[in-house]
Biopython code that builds the backbone (N, CA, C, O; Angstrom):
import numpy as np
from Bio.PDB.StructureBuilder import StructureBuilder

atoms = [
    (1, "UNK", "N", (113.624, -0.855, 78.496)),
    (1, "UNK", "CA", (112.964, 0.080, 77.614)),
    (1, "UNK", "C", (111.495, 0.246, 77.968)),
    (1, "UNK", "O", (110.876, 1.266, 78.271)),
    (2, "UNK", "N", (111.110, -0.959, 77.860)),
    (2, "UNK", "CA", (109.287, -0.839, 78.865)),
    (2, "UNK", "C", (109.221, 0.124, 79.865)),
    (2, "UNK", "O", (108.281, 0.909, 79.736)),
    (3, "UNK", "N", (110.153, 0.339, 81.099)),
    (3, "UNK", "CA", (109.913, 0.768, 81.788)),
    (3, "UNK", "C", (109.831, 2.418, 81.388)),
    (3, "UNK", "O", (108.934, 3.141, 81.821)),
    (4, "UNK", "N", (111.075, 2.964, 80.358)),
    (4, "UNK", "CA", (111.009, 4.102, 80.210)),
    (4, "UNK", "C", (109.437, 4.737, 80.197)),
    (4, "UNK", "O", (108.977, 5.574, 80.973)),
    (5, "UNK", "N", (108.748, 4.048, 79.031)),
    (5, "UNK", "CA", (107.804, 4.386, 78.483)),
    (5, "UNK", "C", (106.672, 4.612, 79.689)),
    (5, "UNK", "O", (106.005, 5.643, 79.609)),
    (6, "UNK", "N", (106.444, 3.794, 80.692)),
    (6, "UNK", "CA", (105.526, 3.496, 81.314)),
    (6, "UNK", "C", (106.093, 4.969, 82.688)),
    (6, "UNK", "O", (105.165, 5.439, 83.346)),
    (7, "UNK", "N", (107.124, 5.369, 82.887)),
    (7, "UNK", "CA", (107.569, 6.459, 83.218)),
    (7, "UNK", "C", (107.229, 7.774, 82.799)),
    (7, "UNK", "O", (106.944, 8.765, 83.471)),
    (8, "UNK", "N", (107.317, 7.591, 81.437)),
    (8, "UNK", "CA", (106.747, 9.090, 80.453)),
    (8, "UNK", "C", (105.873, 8.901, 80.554)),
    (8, "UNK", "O", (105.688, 9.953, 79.943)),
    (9, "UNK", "N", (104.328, 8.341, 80.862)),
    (9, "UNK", "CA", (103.160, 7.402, 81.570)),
    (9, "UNK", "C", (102.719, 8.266, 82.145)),
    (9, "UNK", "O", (101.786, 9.009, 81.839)),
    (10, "UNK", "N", (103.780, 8.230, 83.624)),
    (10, "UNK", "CA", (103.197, 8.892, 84.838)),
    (10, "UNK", "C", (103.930, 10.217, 84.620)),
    (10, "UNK", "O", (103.746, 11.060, 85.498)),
    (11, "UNK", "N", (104.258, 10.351, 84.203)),
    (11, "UNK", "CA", (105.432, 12.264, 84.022)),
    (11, "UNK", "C", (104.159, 12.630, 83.094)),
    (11, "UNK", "O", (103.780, 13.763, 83.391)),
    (12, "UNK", "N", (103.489, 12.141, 82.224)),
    (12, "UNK", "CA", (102.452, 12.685, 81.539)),
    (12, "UNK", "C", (100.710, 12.775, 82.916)),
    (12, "UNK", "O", (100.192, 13.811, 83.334)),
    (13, "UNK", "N", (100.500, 12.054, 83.077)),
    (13, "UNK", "CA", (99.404, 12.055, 83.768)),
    (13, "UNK", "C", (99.922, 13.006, 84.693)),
    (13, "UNK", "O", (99.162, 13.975, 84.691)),
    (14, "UNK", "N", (101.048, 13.201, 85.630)),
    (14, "UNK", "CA", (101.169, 14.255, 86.768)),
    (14, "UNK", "C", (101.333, 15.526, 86.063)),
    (14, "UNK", "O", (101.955, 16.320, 86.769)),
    (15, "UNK", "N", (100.995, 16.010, 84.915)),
    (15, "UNK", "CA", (101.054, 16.858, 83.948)),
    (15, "UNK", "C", (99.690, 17.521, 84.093)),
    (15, "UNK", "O", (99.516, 18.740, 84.097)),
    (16, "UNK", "N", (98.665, 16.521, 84.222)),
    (16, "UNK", "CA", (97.838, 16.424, 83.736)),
    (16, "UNK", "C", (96.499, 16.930, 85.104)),
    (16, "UNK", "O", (95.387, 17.437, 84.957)),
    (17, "UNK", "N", (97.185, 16.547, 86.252)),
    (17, "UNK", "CA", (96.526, 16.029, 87.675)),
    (17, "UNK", "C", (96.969, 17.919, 88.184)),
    (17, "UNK", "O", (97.896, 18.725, 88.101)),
    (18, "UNK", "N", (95.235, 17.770, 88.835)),
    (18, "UNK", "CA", (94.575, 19.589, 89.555)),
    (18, "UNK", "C", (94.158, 19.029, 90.756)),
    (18, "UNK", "O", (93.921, 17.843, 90.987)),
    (19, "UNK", "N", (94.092, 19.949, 91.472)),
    (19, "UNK", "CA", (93.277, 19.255, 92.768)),
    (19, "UNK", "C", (91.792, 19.368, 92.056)),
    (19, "UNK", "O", (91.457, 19.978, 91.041)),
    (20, "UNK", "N", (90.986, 18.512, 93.013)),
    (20, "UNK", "CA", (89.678, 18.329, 92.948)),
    (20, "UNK", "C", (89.358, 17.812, 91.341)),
    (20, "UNK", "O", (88.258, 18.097, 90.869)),
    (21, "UNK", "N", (90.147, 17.200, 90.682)),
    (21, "UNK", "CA", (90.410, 16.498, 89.248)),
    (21, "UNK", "C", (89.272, 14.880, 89.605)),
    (21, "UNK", "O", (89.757, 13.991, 90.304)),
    (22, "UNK", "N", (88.248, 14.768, 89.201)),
    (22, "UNK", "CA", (87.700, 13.379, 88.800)),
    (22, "UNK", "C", (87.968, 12.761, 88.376)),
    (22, "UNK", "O", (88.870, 13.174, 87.647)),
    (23, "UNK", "N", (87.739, 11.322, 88.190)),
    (23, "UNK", "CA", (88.345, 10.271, 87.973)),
    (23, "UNK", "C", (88.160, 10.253, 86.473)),
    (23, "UNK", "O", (88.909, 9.613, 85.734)),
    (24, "UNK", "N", (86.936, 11.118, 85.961)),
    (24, "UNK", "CA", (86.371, 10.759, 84.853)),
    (24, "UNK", "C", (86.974, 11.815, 83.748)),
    (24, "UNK", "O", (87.079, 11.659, 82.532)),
    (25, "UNK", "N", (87.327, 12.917, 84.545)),
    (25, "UNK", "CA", (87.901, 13.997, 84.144)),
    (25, "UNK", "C", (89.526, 13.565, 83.630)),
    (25, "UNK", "O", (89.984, 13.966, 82.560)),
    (26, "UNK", "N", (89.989, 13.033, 84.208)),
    (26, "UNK", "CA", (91.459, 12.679, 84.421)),
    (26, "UNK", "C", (91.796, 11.596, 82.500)),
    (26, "UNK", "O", (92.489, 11.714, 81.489)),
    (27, "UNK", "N", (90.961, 10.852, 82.961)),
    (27, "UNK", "CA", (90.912, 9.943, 81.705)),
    (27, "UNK", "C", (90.281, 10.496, 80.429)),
    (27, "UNK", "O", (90.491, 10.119, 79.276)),
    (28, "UNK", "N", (89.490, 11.432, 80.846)),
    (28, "UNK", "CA", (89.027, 12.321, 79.320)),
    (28, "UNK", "C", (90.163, 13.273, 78.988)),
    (28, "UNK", "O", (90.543, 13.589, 77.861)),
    (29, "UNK", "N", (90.592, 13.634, 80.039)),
    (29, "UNK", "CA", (92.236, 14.666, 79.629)),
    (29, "UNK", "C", (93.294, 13.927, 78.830)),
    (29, "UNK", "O", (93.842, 14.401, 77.835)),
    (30, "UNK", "N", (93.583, 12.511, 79.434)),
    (30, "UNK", "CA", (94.738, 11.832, 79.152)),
    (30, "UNK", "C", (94.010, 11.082, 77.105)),
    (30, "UNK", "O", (94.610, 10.966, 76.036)),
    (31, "UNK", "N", (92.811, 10.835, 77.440)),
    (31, "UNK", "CA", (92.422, 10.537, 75.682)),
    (31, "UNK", "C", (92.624, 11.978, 74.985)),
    (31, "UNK", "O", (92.617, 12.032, 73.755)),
    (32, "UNK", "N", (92.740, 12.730, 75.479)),
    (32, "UNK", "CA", (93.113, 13.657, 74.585)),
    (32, "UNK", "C", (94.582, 14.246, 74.446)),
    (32, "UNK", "O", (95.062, 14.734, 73.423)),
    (33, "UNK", "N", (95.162, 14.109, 75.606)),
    (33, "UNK", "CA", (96.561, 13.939, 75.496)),
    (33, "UNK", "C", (97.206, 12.782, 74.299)),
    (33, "UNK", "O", (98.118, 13.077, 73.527)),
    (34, "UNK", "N", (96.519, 11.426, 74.340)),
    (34, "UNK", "CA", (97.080, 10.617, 73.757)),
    (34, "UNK", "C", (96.804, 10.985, 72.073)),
    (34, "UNK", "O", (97.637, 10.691, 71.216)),
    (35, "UNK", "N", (95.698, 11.570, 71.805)),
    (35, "UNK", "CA", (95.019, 11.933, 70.620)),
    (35, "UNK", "C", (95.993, 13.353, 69.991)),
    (35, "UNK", "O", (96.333, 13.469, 68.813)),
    (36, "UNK", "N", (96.208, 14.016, 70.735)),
    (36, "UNK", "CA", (97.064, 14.627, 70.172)),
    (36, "UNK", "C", (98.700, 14.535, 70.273)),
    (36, "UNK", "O", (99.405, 15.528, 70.095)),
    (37, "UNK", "N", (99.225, 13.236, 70.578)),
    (37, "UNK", "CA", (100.799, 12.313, 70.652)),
    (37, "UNK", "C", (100.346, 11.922, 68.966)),
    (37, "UNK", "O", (101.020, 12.171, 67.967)),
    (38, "UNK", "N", (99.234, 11.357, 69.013)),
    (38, "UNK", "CA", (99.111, 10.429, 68.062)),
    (38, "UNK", "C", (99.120, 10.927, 66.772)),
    (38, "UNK", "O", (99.622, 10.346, 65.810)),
    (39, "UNK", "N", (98.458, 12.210, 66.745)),
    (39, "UNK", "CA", (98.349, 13.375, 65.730)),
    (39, "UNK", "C", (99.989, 13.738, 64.943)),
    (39, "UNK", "O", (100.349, 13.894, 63.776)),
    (40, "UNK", "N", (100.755, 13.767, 66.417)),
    (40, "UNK", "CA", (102.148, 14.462, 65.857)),
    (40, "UNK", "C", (102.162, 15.926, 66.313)),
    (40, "UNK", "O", (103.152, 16.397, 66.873)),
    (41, "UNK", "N", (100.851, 16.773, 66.025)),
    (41, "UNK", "CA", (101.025, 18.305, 66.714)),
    (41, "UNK", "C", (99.386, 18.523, 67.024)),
    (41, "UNK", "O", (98.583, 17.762, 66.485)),
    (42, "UNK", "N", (99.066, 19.271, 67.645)),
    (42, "UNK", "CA", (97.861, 19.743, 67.727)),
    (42, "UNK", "C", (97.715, 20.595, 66.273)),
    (42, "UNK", "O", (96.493, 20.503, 66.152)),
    (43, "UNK", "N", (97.890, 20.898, 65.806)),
    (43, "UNK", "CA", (97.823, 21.810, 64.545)),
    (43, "UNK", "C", (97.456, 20.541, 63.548)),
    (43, "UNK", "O", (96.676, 20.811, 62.634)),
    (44, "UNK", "N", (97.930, 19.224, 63.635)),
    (44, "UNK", "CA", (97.442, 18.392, 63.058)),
    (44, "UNK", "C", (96.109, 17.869, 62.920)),
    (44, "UNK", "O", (95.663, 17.448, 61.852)),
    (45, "UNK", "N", (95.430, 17.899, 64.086)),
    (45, "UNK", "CA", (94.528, 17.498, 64.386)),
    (45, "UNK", "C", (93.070, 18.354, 63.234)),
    (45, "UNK", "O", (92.801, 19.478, 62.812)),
    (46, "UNK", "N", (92.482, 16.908, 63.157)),
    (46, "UNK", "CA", (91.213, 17.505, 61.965)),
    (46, "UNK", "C", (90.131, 18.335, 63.073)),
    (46, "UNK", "O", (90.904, 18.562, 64.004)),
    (47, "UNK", "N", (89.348, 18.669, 63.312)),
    (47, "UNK", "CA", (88.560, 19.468, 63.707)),
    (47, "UNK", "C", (87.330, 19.348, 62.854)),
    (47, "UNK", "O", (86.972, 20.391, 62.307)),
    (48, "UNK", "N", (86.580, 18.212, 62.631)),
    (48, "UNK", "CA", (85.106, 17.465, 61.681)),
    (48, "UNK", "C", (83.730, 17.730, 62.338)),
    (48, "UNK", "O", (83.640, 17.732, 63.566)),
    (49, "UNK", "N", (83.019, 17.877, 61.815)),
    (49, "UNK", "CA", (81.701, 18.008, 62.230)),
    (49, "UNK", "C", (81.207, 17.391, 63.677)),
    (49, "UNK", "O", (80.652, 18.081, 64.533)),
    (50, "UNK", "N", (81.517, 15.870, 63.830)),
    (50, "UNK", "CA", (80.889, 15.156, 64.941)),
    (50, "UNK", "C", (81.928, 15.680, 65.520)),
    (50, "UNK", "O", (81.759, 15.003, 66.534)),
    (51, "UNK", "N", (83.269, 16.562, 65.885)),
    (51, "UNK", "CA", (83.878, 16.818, 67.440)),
    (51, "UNK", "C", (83.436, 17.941, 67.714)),
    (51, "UNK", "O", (83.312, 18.333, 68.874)),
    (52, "UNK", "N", (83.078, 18.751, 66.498)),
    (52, "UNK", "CA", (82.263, 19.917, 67.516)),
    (52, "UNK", "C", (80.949, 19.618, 68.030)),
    (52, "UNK", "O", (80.503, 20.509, 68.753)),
    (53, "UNK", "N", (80.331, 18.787, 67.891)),
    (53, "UNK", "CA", (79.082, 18.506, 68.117)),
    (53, "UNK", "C", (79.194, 17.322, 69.612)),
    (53, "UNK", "O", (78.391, 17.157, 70.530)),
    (54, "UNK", "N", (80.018, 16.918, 69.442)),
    (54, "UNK", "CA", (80.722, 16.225, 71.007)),
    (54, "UNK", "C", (81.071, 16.946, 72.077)),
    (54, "UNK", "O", (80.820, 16.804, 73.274)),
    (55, "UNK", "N", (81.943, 18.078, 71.226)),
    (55, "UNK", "CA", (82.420, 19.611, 72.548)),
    (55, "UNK", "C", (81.055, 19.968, 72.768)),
    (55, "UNK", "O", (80.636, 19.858, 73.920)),
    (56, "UNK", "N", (80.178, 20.431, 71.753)),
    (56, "UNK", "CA", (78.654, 21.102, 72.486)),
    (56, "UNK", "C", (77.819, 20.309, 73.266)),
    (56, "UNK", "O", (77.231, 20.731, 74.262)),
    (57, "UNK", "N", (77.743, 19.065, 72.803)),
    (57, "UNK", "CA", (76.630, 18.113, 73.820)),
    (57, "UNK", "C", (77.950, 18.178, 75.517)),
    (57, "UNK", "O", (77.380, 18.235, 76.607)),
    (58, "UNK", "N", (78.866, 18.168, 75.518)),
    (58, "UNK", "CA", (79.510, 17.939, 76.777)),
    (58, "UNK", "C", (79.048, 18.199, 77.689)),
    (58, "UNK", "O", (78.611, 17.460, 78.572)),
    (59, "UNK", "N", (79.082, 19.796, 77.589)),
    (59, "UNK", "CA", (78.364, 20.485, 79.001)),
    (59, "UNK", "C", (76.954, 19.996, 79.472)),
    (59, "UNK", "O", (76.614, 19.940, 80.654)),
    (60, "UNK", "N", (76.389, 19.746, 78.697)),
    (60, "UNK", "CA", (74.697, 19.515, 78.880)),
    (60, "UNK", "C", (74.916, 17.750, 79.154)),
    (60, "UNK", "O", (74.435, 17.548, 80.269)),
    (61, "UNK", "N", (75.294, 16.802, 78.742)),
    (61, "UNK", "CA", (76.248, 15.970, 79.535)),
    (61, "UNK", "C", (76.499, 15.688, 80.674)),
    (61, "UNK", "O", (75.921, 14.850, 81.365)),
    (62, "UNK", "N", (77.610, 16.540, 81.038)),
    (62, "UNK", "CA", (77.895, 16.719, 82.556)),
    (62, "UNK", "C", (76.636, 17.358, 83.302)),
    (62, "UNK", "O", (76.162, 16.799, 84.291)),
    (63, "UNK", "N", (76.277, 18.167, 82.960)),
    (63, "UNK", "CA", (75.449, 18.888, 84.061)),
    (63, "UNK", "C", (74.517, 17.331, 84.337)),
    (63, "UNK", "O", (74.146, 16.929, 85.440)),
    (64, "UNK", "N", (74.318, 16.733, 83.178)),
    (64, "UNK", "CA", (72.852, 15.260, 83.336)),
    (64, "UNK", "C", (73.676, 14.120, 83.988)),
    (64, "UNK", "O", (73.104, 13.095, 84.357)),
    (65, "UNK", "N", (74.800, 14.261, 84.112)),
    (65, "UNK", "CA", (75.674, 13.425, 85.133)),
    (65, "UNK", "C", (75.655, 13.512, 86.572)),
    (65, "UNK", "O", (75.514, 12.687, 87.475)),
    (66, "UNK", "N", (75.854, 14.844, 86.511)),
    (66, "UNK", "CA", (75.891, 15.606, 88.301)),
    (66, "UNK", "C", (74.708, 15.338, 88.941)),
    (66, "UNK", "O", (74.570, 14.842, 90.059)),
    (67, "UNK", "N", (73.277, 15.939, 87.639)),
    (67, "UNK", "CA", (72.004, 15.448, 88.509)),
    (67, "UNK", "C", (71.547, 14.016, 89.238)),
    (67, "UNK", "O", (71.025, 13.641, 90.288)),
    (68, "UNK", "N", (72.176, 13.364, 87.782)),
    (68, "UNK", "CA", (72.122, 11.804, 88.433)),
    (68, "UNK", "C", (72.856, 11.316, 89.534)),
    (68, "UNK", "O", (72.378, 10.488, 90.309)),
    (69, "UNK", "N", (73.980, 11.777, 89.646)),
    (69, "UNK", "CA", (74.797, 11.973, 90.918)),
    (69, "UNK", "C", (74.207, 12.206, 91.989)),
    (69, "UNK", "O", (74.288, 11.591, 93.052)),
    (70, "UNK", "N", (73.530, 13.212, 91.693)),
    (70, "UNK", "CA", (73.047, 14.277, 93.032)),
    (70, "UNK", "C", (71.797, 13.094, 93.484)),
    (70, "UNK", "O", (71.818, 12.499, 94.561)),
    (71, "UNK", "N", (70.772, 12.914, 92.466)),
    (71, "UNK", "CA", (69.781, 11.788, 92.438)),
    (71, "UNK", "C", (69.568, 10.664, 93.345)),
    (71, "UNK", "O", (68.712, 10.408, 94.192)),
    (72, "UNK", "N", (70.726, 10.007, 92.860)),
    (72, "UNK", "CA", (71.505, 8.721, 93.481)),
    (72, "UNK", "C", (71.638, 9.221, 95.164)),
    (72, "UNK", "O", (71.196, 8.585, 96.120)),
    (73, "UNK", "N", (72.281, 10.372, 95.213)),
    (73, "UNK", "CA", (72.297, 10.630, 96.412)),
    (73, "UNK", "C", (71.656, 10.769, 97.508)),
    (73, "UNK", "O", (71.834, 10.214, 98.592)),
    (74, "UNK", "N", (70.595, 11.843, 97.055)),
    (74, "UNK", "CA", (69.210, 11.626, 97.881)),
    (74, "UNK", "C", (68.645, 10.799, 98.239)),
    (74, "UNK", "O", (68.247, 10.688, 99.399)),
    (75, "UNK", "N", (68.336, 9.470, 96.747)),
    (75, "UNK", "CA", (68.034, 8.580, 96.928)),
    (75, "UNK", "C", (68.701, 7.719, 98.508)),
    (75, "UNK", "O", (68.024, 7.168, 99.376)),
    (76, "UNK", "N", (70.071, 7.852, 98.456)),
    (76, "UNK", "CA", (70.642, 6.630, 99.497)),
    (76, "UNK", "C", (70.365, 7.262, 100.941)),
    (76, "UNK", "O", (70.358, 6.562, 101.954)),
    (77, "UNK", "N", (70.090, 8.925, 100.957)),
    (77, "UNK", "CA", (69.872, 9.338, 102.040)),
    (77, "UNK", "C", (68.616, 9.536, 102.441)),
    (77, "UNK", "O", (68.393, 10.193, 103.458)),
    (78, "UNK", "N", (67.749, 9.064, 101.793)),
    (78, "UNK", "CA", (66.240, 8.804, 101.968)),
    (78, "UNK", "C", (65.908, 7.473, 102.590)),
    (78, "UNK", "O", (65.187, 7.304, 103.573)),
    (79, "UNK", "N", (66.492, 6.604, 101.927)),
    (79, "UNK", "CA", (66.865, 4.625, 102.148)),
    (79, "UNK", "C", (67.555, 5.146, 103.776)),
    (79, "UNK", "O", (67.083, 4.649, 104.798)),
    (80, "UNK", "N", (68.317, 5.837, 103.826)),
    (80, "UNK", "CA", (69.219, 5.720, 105.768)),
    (80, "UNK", "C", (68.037, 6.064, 106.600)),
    (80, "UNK", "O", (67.682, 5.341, 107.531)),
    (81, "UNK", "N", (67.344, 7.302, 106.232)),
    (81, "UNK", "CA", (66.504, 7.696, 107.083)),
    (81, "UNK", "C", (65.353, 6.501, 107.071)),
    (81, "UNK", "O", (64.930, 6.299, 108.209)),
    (82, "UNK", "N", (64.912, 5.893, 106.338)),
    (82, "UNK", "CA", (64.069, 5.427, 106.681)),
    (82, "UNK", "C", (64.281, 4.134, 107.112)),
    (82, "UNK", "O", (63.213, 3.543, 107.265)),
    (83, "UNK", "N", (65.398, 3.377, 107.402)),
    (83, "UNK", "CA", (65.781, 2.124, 107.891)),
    (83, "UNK", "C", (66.274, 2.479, 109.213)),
    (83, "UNK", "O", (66.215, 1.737, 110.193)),
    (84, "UNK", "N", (66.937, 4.065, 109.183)),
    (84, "UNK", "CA", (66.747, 4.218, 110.898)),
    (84, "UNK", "C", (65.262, 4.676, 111.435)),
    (84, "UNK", "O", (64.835, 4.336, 112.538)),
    (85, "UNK", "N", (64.547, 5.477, 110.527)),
    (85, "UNK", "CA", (63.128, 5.301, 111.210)),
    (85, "UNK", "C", (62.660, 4.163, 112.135)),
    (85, "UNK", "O", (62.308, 4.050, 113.309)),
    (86, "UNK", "N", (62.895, 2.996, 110.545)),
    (86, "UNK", "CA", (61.748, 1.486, 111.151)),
    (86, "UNK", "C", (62.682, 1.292, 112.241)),
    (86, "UNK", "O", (62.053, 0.617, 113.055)),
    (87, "UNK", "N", (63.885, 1.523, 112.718)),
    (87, "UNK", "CA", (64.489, 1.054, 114.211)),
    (87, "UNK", "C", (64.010, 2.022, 115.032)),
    (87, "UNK", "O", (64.372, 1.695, 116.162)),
    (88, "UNK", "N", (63.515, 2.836, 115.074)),
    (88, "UNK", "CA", (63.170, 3.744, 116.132)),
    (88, "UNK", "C", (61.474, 3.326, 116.239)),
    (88, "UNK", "O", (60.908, 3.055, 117.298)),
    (89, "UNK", "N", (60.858, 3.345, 114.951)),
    (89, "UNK", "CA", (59.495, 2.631, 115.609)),
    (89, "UNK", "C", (59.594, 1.495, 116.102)),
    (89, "UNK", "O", (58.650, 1.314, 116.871)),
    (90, "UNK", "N", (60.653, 0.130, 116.020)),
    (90, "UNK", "CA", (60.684, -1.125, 116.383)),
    (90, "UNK", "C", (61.465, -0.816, 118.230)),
    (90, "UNK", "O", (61.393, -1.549, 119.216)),
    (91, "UNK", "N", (62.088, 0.415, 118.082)),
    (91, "UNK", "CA", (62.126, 0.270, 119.723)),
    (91, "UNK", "C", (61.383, 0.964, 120.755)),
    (91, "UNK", "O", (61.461, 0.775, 121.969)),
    (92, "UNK", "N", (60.373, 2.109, 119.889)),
    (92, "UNK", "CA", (59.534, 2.371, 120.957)),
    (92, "UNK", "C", (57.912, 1.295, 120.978)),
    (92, "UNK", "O", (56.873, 1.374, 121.635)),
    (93, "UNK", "N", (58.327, 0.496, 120.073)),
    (93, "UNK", "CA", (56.993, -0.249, 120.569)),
    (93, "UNK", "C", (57.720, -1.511, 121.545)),
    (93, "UNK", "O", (57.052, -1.861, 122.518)),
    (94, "UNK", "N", (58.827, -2.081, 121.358)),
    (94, "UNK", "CA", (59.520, -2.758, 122.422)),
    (94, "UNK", "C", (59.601, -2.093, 123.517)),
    (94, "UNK", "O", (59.160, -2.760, 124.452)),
    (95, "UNK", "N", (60.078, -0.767, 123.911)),
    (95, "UNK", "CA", (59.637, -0.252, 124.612)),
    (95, "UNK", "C", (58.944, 0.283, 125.706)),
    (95, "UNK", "O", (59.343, 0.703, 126.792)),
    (96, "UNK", "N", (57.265, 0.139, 124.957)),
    (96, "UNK", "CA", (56.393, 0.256, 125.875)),
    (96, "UNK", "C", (56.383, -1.573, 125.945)),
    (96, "UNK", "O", (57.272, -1.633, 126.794)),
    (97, "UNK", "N", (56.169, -2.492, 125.781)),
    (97, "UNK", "CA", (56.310, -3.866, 125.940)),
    (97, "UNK", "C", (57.470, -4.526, 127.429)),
    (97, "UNK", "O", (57.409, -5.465, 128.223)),
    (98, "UNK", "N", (58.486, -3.328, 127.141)),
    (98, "UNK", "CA", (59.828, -3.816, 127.993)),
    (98, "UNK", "C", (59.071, -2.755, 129.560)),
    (98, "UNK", "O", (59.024, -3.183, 130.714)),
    (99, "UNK", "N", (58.753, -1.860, 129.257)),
    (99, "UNK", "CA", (58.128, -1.164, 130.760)),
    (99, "UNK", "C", (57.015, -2.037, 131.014)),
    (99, "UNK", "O", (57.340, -2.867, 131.863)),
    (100, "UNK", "N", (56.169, -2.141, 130.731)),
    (100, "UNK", "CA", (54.860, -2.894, 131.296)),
    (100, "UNK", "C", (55.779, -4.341, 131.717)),
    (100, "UNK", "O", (55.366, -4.556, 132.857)),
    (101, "UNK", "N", (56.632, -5.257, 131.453)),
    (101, "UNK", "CA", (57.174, -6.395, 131.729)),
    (101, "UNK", "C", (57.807, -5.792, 133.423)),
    (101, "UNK", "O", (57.223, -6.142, 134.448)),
    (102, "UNK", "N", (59.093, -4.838, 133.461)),
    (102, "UNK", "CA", (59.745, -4.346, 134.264)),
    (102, "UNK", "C", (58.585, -3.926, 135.425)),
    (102, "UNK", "O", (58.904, -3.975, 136.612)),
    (103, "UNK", "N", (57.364, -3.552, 135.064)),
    (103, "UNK", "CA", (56.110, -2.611, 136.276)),
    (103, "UNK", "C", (55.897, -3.881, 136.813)),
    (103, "UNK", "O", (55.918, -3.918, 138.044)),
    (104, "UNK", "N", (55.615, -5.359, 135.989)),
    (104, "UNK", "CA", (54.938, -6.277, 136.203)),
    (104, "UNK", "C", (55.803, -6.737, 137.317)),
    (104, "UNK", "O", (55.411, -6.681, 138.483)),
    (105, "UNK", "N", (57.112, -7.246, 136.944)),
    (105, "UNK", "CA", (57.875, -7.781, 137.694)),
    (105, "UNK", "C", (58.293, -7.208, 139.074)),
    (105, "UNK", "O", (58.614, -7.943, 140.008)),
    (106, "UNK", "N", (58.271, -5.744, 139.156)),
    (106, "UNK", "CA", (58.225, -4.690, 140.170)),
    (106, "UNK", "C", (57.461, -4.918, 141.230)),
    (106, "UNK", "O", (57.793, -4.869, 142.414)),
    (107, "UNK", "N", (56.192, -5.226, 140.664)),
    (107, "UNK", "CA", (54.886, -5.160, 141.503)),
    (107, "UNK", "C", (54.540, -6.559, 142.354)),
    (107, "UNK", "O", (53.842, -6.604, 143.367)),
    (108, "UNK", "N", (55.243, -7.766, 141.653)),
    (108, "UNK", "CA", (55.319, -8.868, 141.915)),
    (108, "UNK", "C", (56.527, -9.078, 143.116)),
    (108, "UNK", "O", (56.414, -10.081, 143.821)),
    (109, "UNK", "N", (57.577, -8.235, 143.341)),
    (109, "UNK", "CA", (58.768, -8.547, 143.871)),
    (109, "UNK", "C", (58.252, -7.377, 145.243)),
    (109, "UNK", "O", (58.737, -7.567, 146.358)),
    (110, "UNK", "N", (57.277, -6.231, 145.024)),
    (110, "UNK", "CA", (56.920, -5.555, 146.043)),
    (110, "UNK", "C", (55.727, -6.814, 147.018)),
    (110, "UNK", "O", (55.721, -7.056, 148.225)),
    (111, "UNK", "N", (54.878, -7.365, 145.955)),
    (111, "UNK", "CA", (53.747, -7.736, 147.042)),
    (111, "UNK", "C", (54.625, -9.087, 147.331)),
    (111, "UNK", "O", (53.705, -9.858, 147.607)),
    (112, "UNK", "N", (55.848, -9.878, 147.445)),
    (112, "UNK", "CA", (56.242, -10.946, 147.536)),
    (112, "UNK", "C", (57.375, -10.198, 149.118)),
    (112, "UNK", "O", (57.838, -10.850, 150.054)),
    (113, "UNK", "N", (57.468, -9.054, 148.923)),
    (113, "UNK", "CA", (58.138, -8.549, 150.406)),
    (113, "UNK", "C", (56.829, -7.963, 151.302)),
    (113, "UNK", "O", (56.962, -7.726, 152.502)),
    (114, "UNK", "N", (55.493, -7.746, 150.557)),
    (114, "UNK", "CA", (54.428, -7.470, 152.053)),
    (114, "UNK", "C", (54.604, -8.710, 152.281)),
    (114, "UNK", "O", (54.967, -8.858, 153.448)),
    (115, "UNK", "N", (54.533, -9.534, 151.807)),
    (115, "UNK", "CA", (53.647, -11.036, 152.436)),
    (115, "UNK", "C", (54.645, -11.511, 153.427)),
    (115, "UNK", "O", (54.209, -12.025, 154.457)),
    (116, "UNK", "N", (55.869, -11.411, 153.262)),
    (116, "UNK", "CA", (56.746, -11.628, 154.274)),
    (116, "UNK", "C", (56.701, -10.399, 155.542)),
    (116, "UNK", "O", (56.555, -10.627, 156.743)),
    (117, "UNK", "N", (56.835, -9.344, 155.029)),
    (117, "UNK", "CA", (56.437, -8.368, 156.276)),
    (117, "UNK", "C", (55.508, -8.809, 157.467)),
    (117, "UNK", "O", (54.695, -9.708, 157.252)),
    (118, "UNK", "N", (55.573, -8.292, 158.574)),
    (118, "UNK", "CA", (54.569, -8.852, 159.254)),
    (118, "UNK", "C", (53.592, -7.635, 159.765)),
    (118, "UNK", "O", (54.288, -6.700, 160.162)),
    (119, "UNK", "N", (52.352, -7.401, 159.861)),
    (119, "UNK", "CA", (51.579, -6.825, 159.926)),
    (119, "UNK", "C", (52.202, -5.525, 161.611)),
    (119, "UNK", "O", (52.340, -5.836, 162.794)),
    (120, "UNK", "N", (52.374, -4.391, 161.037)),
    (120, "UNK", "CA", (52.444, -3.782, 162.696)),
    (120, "UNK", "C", (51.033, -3.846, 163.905)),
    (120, "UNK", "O", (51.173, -3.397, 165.042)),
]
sb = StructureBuilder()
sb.init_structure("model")
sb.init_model(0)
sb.init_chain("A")
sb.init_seg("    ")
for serial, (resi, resn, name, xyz) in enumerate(atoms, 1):
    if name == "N":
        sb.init_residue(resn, " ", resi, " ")
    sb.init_atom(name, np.array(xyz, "f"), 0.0, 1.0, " ", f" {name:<3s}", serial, name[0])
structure = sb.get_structure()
């Protein structure tokens, strides 16, 4: 018998499921699915001061969700750029450090073949 129930579960939620459906969206659908099981009919349902005032704050809500969303976002793509910055300044100053080493060693391995050369 458990299982039935937990069946009418998912036959309800795939009822329920749009493409591009949020996670947050999905579970505010299904509390209201369950809210009106619980009712008996939608016609049942009271309709009181604080749910219209819940339906009106929503939108203004979401939109202060998305920004923070959006926020957050910038934020983490501001943090990438600038941790790949400090690697790009940490390798052009290695860089010039790793050429002047390589000229040094160059110059050392050239005058170590005059000295063996023998004068024409």
């Amino acid at each position: 018998m458990e299982n039935a129930a937990v069946e009418r579960s998912f036959s309800a939620n795939k009822e329920l499921l749009v493409d591009n459906l949020h996670k947050q969206s999905l579970v505010s659908l299904r509390s209201v699915h369950l809210a009106i099981i619980a009712a008996g009919d939608i016609r049942n349902i009271d309709i009181s001061k604080a749910l219209i005032t819940a339906f009106c704050s929503s939108s203004a809500k979401c939109k202060a969700d998305l920004e923070e969303k959006r926020a957050e976002e910038v934020n983490s793509e501001k943090k990438k750029c600038s941790e790949e910055n400090k690697g790009i300044d940490y390798e052009e100053k290695n860089a010039g450090t790793l050429q002047a080493e390589v000229a040094n060693a160059l110059q050392t391995e050239i005058n170590q073949i005059r000295r063996k050369m023998k004068p024409f």
